[in-house]
N, C-alpha and C positions, 0 to 999 in steps of 0.2 A: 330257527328257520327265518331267513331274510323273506321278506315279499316287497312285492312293490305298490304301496300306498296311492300315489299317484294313479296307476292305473285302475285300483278298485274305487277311488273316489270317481273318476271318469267313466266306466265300464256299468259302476255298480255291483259287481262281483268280480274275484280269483278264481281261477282252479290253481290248485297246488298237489305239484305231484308226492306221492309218496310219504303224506301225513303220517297214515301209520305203515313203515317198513316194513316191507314184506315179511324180513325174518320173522317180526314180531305179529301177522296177521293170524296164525293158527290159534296162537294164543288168546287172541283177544279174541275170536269166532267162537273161542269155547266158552271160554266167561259169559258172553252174549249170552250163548244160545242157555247154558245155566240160569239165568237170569232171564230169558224167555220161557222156559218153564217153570219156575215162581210163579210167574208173573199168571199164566196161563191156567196153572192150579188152583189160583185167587180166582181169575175170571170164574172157571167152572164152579167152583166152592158159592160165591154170590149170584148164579146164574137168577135169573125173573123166572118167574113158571113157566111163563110162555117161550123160554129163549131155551134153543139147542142145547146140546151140552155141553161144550163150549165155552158156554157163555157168550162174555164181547168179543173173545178170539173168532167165535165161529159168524156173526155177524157183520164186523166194523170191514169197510174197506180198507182201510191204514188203521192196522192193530198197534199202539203208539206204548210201546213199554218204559215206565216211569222209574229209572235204573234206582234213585235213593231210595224206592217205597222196598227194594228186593234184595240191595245188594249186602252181601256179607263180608267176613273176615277173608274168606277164602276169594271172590270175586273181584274183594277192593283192588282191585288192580287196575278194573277198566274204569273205576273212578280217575286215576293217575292219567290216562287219555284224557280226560277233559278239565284238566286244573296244569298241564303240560305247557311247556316251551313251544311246541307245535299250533294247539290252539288257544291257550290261554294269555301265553308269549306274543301269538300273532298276532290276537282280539287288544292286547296293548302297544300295538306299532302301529295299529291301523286306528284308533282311537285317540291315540297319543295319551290317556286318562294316565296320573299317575298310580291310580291303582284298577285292578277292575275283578270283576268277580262273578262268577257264572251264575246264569238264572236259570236255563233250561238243560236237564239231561235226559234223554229219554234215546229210546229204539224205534224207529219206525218197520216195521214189518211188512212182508205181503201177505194178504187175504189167504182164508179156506177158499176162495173161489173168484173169479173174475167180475172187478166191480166196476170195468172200464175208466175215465178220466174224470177227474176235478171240475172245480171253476177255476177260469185265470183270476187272481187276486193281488194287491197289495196288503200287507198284512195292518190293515190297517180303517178305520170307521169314524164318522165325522161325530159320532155318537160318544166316542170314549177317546178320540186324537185330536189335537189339531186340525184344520183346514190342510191339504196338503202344502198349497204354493207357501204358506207357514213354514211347516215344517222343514221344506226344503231348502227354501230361503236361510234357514237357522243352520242346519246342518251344512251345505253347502259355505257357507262362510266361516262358520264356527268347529264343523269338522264333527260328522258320527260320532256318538257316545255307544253307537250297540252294536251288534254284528251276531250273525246268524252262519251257522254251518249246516253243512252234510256231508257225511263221510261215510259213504258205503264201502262193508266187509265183502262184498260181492258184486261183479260190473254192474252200473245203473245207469242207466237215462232215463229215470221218470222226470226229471224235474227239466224244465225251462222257463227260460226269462227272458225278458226282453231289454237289451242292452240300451244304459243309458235312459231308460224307464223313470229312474228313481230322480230325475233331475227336471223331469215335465212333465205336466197332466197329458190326458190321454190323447191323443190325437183323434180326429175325425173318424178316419177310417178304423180304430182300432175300436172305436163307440162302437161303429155300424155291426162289426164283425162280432163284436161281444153282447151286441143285443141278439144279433140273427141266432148266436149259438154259445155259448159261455166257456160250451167245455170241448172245443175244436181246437184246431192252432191256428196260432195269431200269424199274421203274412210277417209281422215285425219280430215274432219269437224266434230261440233257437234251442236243440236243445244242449243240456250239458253232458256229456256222456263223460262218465266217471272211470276209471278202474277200482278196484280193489284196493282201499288203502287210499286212494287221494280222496280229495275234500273241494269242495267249493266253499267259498266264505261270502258274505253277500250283504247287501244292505235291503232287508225286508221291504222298506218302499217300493223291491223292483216290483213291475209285474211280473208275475212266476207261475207256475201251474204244473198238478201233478197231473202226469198229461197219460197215466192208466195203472192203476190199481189192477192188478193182475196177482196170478198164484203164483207168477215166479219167483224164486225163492230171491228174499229182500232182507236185508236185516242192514239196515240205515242210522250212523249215529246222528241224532240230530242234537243240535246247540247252539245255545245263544248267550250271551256274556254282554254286562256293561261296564261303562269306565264310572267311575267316582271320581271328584276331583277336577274334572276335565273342564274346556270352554264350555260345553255344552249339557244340555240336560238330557238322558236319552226319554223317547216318550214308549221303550216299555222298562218301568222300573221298580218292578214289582219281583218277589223269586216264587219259583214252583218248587219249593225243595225247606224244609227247617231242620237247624243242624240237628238236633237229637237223632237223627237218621243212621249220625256216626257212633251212637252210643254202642253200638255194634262190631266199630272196627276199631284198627290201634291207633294210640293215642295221636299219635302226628295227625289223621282226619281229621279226629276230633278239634286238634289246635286250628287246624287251616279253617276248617268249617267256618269254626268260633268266629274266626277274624274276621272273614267276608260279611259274617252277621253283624259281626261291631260294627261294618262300613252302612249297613242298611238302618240299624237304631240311631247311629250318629246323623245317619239324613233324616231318619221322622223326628230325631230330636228339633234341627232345623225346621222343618216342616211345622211342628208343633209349633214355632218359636214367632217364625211367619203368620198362621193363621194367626195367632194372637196379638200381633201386632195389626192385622185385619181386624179384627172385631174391638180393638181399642183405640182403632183410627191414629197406630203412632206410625208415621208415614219415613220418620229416619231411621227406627229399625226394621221397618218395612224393607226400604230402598239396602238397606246395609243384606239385608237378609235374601234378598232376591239375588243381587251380586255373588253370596256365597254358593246359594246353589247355581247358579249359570252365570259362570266367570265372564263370558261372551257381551260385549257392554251392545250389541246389536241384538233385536228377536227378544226381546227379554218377555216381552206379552205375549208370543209363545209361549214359552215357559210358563204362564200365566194362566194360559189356557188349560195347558195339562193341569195345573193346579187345581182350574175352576173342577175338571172332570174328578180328581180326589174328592173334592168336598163336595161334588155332587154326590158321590158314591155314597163317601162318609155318614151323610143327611138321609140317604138312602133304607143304611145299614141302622139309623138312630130309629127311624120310622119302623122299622119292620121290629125292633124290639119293644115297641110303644104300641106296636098294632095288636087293636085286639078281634080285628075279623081278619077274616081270611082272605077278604079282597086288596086290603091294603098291605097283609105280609106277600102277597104273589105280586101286588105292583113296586113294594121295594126288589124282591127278588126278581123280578125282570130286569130294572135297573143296573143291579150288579153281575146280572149273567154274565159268564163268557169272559170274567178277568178275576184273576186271582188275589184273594180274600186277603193276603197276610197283612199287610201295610195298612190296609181302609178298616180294620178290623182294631190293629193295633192304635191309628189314630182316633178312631169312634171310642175307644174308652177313656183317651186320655181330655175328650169334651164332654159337659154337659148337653144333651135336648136344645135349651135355650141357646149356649155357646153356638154348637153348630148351626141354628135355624139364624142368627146374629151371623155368622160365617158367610151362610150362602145369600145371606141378601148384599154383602161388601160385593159377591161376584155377579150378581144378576145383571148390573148394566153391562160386564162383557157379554154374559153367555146370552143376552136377548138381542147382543150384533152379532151374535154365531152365527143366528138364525135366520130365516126368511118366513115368510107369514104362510107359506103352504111348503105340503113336501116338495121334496126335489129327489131325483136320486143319478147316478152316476156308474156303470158298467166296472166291474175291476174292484171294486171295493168290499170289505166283509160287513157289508151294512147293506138294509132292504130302503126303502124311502123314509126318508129322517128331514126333518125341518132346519138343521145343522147343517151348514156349508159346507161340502164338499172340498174345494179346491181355497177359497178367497179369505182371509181375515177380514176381522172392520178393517174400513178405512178410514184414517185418519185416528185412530185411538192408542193409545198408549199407554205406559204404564202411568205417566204422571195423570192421564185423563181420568184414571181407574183412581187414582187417589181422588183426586176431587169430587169424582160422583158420591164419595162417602159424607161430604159435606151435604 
């Protein structure tokens, strides 16, 4: 499937019709809904005392089905949907990455019961990303590393965006309109109405909103994929998924899994190689090492930033196995809320306590220009009032400035 590149950098998003061909929609509705009943079973099996029977099925407004924790031999099929020519093929024309490799598989469902709309959001928080005009700046020049889908098995217009969103902070009137009310529509939104089978593809930046959770009947692929190798570093780079998932299916899984994994160990090996070059203050394979993972010789202290937020985590994750009350394992676990473990996990064992505390202080002179001396906070974003900038990088600081403050 050709698309056109050009327009989703412009737009922010594609619709594309007939992702998955109708011939083949029965088919893949049945897998689904197989793998919504797994899934639904599990809910009820771990239900809370207090919770329905059910479980999270009969509670959550977007019941969100996690397809690798379910799928079998007999389902592997609707794996082949999301590692396809269609979206995986597309996720590497629109990236230009020479390789790339899916992070998110999941189902998005409708509710037992009507839970009306969303917040408008970017997927995105000053707390765990970049400053936006960062970001965008980086991407915008350097070119998307990540890309996000939906592909509804069933007509949908829950989802809208606002076009061209992902290239500027928010406007005036879109503040006013998302203080007065978060989860209305925006005068600058639109929505995307789907059919059956097509997909929208999208750059998460946009503003977006699921504009009502309702009982009608929803069964949404959702996906997200990045590139490896590309100009650019994507800022979510972490996966929801570990291959042993595939110990289950035939062996071709198993290989394909394997490989995308190789592509994420070969980057924490980098990543490890860096940090160590940080806390030994060697600034040539610093610079050597920064270049490999974001080939882009501009925004490179972007790149920098998501860094600082890994070894924030890391330092986090170090703390909370050293803690031994329970106030300071609940303030590591705040920290890492709400981003997935595999990567900060895998990096926290490959440092010592001292290493990492040596780590975060090479980063503290950026992440204390993140900041501003009181909260701030910002309409559209998945963060509450944070001291962390919103929209602006330092100014004037870079990566060579970052070396020097280690002196």
């Amino acid at each position: 499937m050709k698309v056109d590149r050009q327009q989703w950098l412009e737009e922010g998003y594609l619709i594309l019709r007939n992702v998955i061909p109708p011939s083949e929609l029965d088919r893949m509705r049945a897998g689904v809904e197989t793998l919504v009943s797994r899934q639904r079973a599990i809910w009820a099996r771990d239900r809370k005392p207090d919770e329905p029977a059910g479980g999270h099925w009969d509670t959550a407004a977007q019941p969100r089905v996690i397809l690798n924790q379910v799928v079998d031999a007999e389902t592997a099929y609707v794996i082949d949907f999301f590692t396809g020519e269609n979206t995986l093929g597309v996720a590497q024309q629109l990236t230009k990455g020479p390789q790339v490799a899916p992070i998110v598989m999941w189902v998005m469902c409708s509710p037992e019961r009507d839970h009306g709309p969303a917040d408008w959001h970017r997927d995105l928080g000053p707390h765990k990303e970049p400053p936006l005009r960062g970001l965008q700046a980086d991407f915008l020049e350097n070119g998307p590393a990540l890309v996000q889908w939906n592909v509804p098995l069933y007509d949908d217009d829950v989802l809208w965006v606002v076009p061209r969103s992902h290239r500027r902070i928010n406007t005036d009137q879109e503040d006013r309109e998302l203080l007065a009310n978060s989860r209305a529509p925006l005068s600058s939104g639109m929505p995307v109405r789907l059919r059956a089978g097509d997909g929208v593809v999208y750059i998460n930046a946009l503003l977006h909103w699921g504009s009502n959770y309702s009982a009608k009947m929803r069964r949404t692929l959702h996906f997200g994929a990045r590139a490896f190798g590309g100009p650019n570093y994507p800022y979510v780079f972490d996966r929801y998924w570990e291959p042993d998932f595939t110990d289950a299916l035939p062996d071709r899984y198993q290989e394909e899994f394997l490989g995308y994994a190789k592509l994420w160990t070969q980057e924490w090996d980098t990543i490890e190689s860096l940090f160590r070059a940080m806390i030994y203050r060697d600034a040539n394979s610093f610079y050597s090492l920064v270049g490999r993972l974001h080939p882009g010789k501009n925004h490179r202290v972007v790149f920098l930033t998501m860094m600082s937020k890994v070894a924030q985590r890391v330092r986090a994750l170090k703390a909370a196995e050293g803690a031994v009350d329970s106030e300071a394992k609940a303030a590591a676990a705040a920290l890492t809320a709400g981003v997935t473990r595999t990567m900060y996990q895998n990096l926290s064992a490959r440092f010592t306590a001292d290493e990492v505390e040596t780590l975060w202080q090479r980063f503290v002179p950026l992440d204390s220009r993140l900041q501003s001396d009181e909260d701030q906070f910002v309409p559209g974003f998945q963060s509450g009032p944070t001291k962390y900038n919103f929209y602006d990088m330092p100014a004037n600081f870079g990566v060579e400035d970052l070396i020097k403050s280690w002196a």
